[in-house]
C-alpha positions in Angstrom: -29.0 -33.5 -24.5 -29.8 -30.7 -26.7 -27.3 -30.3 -29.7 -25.7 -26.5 -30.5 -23.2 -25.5 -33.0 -21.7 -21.8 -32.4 -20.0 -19.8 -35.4 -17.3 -17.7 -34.0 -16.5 -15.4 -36.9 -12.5 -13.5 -36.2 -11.3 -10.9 -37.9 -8.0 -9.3 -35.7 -9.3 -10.5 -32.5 -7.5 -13.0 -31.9 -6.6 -11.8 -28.3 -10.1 -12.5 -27.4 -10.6 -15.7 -28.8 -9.0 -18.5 -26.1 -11.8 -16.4 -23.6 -14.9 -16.2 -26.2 -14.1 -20.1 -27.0 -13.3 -21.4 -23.6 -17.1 -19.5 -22.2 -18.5 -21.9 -25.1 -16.8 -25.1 -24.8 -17.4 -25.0 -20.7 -21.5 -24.5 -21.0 -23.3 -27.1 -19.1 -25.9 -29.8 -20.3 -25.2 -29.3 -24.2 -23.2 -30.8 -26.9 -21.3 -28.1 -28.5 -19.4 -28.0 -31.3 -17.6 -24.7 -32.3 -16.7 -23.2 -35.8 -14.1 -20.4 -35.8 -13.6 -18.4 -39.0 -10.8 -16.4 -39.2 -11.7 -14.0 -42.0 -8.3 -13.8 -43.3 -6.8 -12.0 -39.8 -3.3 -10.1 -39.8 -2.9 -10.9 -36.2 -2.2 -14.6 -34.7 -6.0 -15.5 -35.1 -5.9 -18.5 -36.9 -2.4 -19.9 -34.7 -4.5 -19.1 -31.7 -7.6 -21.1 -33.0 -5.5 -24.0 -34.1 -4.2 -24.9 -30.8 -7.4 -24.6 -29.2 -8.5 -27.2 -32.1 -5.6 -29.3 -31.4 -6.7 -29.7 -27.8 -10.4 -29.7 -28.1 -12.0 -32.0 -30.8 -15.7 -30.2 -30.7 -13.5 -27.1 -32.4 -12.6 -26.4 -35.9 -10.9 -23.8 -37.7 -12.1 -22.4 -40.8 -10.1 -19.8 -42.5 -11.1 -17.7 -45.7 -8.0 -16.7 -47.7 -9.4 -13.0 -49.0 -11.4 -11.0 -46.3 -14.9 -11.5 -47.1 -16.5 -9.3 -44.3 -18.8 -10.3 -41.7 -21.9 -11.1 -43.4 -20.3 -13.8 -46.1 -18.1 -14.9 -43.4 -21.0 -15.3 -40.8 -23.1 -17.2 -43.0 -20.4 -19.8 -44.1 -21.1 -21.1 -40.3 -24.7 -20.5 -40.0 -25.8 -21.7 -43.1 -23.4 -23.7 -44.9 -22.0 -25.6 -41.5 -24.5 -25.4 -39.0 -26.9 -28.5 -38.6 -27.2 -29.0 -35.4 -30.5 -28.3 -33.6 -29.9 -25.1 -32.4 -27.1 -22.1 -34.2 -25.4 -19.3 -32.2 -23.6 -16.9 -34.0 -21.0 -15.0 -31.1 -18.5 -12.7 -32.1 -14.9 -13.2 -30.9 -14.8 -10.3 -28.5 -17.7 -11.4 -26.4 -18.6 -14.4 -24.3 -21.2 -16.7 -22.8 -22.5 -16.3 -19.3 -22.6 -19.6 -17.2 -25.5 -21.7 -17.9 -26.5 -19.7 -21.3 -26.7 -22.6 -23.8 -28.8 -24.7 -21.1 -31.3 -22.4 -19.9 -31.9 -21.4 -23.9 -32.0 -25.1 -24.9 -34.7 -25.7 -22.0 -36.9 -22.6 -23.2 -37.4 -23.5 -26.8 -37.4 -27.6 -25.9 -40.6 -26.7 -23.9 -41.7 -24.2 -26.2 -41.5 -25.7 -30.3 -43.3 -22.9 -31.4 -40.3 -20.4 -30.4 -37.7 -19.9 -33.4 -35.5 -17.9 -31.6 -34.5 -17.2 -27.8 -32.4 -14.6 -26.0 -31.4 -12.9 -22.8 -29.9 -10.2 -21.1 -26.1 -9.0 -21.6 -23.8 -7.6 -18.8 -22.0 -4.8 -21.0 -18.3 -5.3 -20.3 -14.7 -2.7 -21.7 -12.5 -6.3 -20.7 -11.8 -9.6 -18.8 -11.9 -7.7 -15.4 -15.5 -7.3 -16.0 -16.3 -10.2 -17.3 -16.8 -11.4 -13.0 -18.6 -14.5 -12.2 -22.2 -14.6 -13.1 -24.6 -17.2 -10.9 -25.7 -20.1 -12.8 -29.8 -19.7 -13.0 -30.9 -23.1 -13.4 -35.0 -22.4 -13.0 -34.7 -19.0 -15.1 -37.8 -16.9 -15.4 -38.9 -16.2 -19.1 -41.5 -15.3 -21.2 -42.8 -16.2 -25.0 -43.4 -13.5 -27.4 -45.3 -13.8 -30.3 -43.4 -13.0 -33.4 -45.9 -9.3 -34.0 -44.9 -8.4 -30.1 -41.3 -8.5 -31.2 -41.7 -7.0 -34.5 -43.9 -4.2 -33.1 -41.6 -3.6 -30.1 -38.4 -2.8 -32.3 -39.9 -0.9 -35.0 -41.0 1.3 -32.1 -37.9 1.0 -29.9 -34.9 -0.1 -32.1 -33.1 -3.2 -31.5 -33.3 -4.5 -27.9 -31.2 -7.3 -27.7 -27.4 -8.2 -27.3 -26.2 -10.6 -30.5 -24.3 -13.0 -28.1 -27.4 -13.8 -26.3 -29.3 -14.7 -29.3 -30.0 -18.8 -30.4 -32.0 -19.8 -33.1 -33.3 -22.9 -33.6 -31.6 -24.3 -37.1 -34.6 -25.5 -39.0 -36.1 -21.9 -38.8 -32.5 -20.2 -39.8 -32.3 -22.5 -42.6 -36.1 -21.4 -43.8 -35.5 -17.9 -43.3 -32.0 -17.7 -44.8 -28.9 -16.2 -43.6 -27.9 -12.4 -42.9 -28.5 -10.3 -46.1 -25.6 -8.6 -47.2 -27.6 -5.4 -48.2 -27.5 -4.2 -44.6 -24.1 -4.9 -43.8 -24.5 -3.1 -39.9 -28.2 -4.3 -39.4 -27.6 -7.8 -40.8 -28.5 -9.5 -37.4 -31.6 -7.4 -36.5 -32.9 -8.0 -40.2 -32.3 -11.8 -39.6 -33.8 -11.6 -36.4 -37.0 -9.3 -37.7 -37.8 -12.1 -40.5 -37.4 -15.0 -38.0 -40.5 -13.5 -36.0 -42.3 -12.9 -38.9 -42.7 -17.1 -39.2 -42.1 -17.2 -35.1 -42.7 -16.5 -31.5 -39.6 -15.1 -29.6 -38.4 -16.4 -26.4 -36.9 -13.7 -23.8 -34.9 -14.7 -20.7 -34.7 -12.4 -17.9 -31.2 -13.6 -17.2 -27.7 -12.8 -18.3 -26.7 -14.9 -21.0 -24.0 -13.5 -22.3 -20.8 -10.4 -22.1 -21.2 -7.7 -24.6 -17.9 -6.1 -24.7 -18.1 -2.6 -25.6 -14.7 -1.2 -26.8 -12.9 1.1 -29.4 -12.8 -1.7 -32.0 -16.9 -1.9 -32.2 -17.6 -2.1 -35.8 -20.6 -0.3 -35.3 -19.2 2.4 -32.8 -17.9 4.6 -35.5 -20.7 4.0 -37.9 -23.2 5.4 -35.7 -21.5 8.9 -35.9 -22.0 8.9 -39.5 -25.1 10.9 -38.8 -28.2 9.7 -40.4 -26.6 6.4 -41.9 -27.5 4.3 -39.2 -31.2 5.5 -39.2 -31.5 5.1 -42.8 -30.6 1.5 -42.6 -32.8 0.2 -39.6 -35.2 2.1 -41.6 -34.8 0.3 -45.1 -33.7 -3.1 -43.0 -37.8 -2.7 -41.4 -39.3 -1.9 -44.8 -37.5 -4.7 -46.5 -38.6 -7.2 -43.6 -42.5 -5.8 -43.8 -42.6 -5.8 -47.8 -40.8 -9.2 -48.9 -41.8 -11.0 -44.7 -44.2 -9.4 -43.5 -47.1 -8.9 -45.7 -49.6 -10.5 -43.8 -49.3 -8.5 -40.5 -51.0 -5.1 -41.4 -49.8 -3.2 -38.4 -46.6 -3.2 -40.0 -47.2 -0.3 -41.9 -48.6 1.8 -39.3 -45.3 0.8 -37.0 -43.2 1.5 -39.9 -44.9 5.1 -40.3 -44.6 6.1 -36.6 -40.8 5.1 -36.6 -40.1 7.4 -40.5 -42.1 10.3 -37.7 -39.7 8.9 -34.8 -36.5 8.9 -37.1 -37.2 12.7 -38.6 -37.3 14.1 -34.7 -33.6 12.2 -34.0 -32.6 13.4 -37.4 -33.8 17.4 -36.0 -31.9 16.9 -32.9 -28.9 15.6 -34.2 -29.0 18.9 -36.7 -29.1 20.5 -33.8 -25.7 18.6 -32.4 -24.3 19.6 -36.0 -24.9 23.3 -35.6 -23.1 23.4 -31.9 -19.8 21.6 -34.3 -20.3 24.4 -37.2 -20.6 21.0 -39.5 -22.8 22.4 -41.9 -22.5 19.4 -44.4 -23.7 16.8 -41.5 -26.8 19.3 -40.4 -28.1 19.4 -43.8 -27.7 15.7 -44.4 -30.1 15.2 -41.1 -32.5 18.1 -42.3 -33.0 16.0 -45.4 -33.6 13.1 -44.4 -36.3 14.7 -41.6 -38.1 15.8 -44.5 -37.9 13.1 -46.2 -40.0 11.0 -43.6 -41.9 13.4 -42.3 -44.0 15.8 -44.1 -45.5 17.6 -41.5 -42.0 18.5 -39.9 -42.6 21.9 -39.1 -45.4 20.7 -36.6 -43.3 19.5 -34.5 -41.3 20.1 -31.5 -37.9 18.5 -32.5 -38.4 21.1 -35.8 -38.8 24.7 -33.8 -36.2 23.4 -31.2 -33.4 22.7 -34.2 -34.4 26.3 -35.9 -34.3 28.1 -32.4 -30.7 26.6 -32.2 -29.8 27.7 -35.9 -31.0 31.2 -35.1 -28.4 31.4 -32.0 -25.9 30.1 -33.6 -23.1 27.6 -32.9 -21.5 29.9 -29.8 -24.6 30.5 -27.5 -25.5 27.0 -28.0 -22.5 25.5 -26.8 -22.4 28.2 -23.9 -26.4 26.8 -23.1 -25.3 23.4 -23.0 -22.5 23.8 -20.9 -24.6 25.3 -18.3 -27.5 23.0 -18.4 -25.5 19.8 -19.1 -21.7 21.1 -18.0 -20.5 16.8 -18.0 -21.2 16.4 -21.2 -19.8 16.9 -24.3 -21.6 17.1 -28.0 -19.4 13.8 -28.6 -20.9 12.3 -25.5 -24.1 13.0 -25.6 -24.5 11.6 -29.3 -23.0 8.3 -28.2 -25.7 7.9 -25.3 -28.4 8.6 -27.7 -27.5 6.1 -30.6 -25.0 3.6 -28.5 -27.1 3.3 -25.1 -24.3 1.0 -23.7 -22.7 1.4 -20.0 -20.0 -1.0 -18.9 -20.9 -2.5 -16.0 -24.4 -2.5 -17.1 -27.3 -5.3 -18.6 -28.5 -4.6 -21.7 -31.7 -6.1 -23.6 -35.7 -6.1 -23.4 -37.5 -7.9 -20.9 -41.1 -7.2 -21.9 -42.8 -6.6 -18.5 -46.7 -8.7 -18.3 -49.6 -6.7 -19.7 
């Protein structure tokens, strides 16, 4: 029976814990043990963990007496506890699908040459949609090598859910843990060096309930305008410079996303004009320059400067009448947060 530890890192989520614990402790054909970390929570986190302790000897509560943030906190359980065969790192607020621990363990036991596995996520807002999930026992999958991956989310962005995601512990221990200079792209960073040394296993099953929800830490960091592309930027260049210097596509991918970033950064100027923000629309001209020198030739460019001509009052009344659902606010959050409750979410990578 294949052996999984799961870090559990809390920080004032403590109402979600007894689910996101119990979804972990109940997973068939595994021997789990579980490692909660309550980063120094002002709620009832680490009373909540230290009953489920008390009742469940394959839990244990580790609690940091100063906040020390996700990434410190996360790799205290990844890297300083974790030694079983396989690491799972799942955030309090989510939960395993039925099955998800098994069907992972049996990809990667038949496939050694896989560092990493994950599946599909069912995007939930609460319990009510967290509803019973069948059991796949034969699940259909496919093996990646690690320069699919790598090529697929430097073209794409990141593709999977981080509940979904186990990694077998030899190749977390080689690669390190998450690297506190991208505190919001930490996991995709992680997972990003892990296929430079490894193929990639993908389930097409649901492994796992993202929950979507006010509290996301990074809901209200995407709306910092061009923050979150400067990071999964930097977090690709740092992967393809100290990881992945012996793929030489990297560099092309890595050009083509700077061009791909400059055109979201032109259309979210063009979000800032319809606000009046004029700070937030120069920040995103910027940074288009910046990573593309032959702006001006593009489309995203002339549609951003047709929409500064107008002004802030006809745009507004254009969108309303070609997109009257939607507000500016709305239409951001489908472009950077592509997440639907009630929907899966992650990349199953169809045969060539």
């Amino acid at each position: 029976m294949s052996t999984v530890d799961v870090v559990v890192p809390c920080y004032n989520y403590g109402h979600y814990l007894e689910r996101c614990v119990a979804s972990i402790l109940s997973q068939r054909d595994v021997d789990v043990r579980v490692l909660v970390i309550d980063d120094a929570s002002q709620d009832n986190t680490s009373e909540i963990a230290a009953k489920i302790a008390l009742r469940d000897g394959r839990v244990r509560l580790l609690r940091n007496e100063k906040n020390q943030g996700l990434v410190k906190t996360a790799n205290a359980g990844v890297i300083d506890w974790a030694s079983s065969e396989y690491t799972a790192l799942i955030s309090a607020d989510d939960a395993l699908a039925p099955g998800a621990l098994a069907r992972a363990t049996l990809v990667m036991n038949n496939h050694p040459e896989a560092g990493m596995t994950y599946g599909m996520a069912l995007v939930v807002a609460d319990d009510v949609g967290m509803t019973d999930i069948e059991d796949v026992r034969n699940p259909n999958y496919r093996v990646l090598s690690g320069v699919e991956f790598l090529k697929r989310t430097c073209e794409h962005g990141c593709s999977l859910a981080s509940p979904t995601a186990l990694v077998r512990t030899k190749i977390q221990k080689l690669v390190g843990g998450y690297n506190p200079e991208f505190p919001h792209s930490c996991d995709l960073e992680m997972w990003m060096r892990i296929a430079t040394r490894s193929s990639i296993a993908v389930l097409d099953t649901t492994q796992a309930y993202y929950r979507w929800h006010a509290l996301n830490m990074s809901k209200s960091y995407i709306y910092r305008a061009t923050s979150d592309l400067r990071e999964q930027l930097a977090t690709a260049k740092e992967v393809s410079t100290n990881w992945g210097s012996g793929i030489p596509e990297f560099a092309k991918w890595i050009s083509a996303m700077e061009c791909r970033f400059a055109d979201q950064a032109c259309w979210m100027a063009g979000l800032a004009v319809e606000r009046g923000d004029l700070a937030a629309r120069m920040d995103c001209l910027t940074f288009a320059r910046e990573n593309n020198s032959s702006l001006w030739k593009s489309a995203s460019w002339w549609r951003y400067q047709v929409k500064r001509i107008i002004g802030k009052s006809i745009t507004r009344k254009i969108r309303s009448i070609l997109r009257p659902s939607q507000s500016n606010y709305e239409i951001t959050l489908a472009m950077f947060a592509p997440f639907k409750h009630g929907e899966k979410f992650g990349w199953w990578p169809e045969p060539h």
